[in-house]
C-alpha positions as CSV (number, residue, x, y, z in Angstrom):
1,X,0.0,0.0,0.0
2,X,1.1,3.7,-0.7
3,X,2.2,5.7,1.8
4,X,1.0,9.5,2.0
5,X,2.3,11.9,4.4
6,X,0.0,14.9,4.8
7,X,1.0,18.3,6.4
8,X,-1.0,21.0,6.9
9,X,-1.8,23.1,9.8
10,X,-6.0,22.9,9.4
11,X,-6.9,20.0,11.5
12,X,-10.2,19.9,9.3
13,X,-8.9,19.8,6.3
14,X,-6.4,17.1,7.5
15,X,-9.5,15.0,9.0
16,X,-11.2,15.2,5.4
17,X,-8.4,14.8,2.8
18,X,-7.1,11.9,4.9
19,X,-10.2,9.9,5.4
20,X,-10.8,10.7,1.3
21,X,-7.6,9.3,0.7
22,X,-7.5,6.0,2.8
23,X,-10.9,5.3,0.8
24,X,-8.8,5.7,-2.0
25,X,-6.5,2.8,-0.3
26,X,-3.5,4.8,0.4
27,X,-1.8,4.7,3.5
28,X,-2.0,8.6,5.2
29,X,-0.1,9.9,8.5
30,X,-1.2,13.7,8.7
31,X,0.7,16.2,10.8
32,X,-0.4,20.1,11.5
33,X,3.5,21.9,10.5
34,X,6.6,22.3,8.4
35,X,8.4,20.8,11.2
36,X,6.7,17.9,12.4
37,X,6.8,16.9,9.2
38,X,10.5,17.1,8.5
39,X,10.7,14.7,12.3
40,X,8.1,12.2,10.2
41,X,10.0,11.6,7.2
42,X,13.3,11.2,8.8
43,X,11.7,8.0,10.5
44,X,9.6,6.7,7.9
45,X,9.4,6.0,4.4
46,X,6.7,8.0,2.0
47,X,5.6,7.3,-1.3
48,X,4.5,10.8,-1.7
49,X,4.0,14.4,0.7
50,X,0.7,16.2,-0.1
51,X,1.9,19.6,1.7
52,X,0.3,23.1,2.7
53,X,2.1,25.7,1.0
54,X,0.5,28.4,3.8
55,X,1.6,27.5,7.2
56,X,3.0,29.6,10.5
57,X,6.3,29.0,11.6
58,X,7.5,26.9,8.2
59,X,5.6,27.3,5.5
60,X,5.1,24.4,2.6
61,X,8.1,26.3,0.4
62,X,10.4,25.8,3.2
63,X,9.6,22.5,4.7
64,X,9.5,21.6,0.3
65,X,13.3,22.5,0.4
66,X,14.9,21.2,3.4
67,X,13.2,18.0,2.0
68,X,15.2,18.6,-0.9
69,X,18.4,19.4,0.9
70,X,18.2,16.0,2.3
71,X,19.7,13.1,0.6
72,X,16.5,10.4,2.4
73,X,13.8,12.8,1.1
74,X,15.6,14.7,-2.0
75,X,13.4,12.6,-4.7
76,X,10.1,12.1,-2.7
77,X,7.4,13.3,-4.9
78,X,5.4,16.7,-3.4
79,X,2.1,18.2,-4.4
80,X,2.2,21.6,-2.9
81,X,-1.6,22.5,-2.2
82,X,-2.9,26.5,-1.8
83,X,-5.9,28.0,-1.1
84,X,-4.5,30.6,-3.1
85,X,-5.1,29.3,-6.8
86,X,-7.8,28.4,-8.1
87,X,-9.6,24.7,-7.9
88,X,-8.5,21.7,-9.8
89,X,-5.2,24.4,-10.5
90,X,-2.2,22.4,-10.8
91,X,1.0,22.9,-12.4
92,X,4.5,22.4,-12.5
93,X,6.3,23.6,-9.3
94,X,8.4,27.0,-11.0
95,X,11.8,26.3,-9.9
96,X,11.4,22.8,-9.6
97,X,13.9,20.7,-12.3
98,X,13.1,17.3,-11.1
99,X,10.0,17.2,-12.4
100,X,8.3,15.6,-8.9
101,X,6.8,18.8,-7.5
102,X,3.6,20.4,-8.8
103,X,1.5,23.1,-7.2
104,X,-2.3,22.4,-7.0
105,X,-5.3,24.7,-5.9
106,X,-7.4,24.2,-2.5
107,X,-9.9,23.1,-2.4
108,X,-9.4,20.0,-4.5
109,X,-11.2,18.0,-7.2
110,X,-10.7,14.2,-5.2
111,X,-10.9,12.3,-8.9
112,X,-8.0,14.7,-10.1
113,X,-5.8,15.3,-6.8
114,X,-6.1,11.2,-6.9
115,X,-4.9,10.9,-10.9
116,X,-2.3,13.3,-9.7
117,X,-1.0,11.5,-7.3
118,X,-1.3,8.2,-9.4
119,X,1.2,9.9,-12.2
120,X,3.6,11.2,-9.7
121,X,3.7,7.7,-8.2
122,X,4.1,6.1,-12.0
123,X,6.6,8.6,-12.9
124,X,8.7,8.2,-9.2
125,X,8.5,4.1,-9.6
126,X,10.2,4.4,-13.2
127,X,6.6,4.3,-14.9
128,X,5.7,6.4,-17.6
């Protein structure tokens, strides 16, 4: 089973996507910040991060690079997620050159945040 690590500070919206997802049959462990989520994936192995670009403390940009600064976490794929764009948004992370980071609107479509995270899977297990 795929393994999901979800961080974002809105309990709610933790409660929801989660329960969405394990319906889905993925495997989530969801965390409220930046930083407790950097503590999770140095003990465990994901498949994938679904992360909260707007957080206190640490926001999603940070937490996405000191994931990438570290050699455990430096190819896990990330789907950044933003109330800030619009629904069903999603697109390329900017400055991203490995191709495993996109940027997708809050709230979510669940059929296309799902295909998303099927492709990123595909494309990390040496799929198409």
């Amino acid at each position: 089973m795929r393994r999901i690590l979800l961080i974002d500070d809105n309990q709610d919206f933790r409660d929801v996507l989660s329960a969405r997802l394990q319906r889905e049959g993925y495997t989530v462990t969801a965390v409220a910040s930046g930083q407790e989520g950097l503590k999770t994936l140095v003990g465990q192995a994901f498949d994938l991060v679904l992360l909260d670009m707007l957080m206190p403390e640490q926001d999603g940009i940070e937490t996405y690079q000191a994931m990438r600064a570290a050699d455990a976490t430096r190819k896990v794929p990330v789907i950044l997620m933003t109330g800030m764009a619009v629904e069903g948004h999603w697109e390329p992370l900017p400055y991203e050159t490995d191709g495993a980071a996109f940027v997708m609107g809050k709230p979510y479509d669940l059929s296309l945040l799902v295909a998303r995270i099927t492709q990123l899977l595909t494309q990390a297990s040496g799929g198409i």
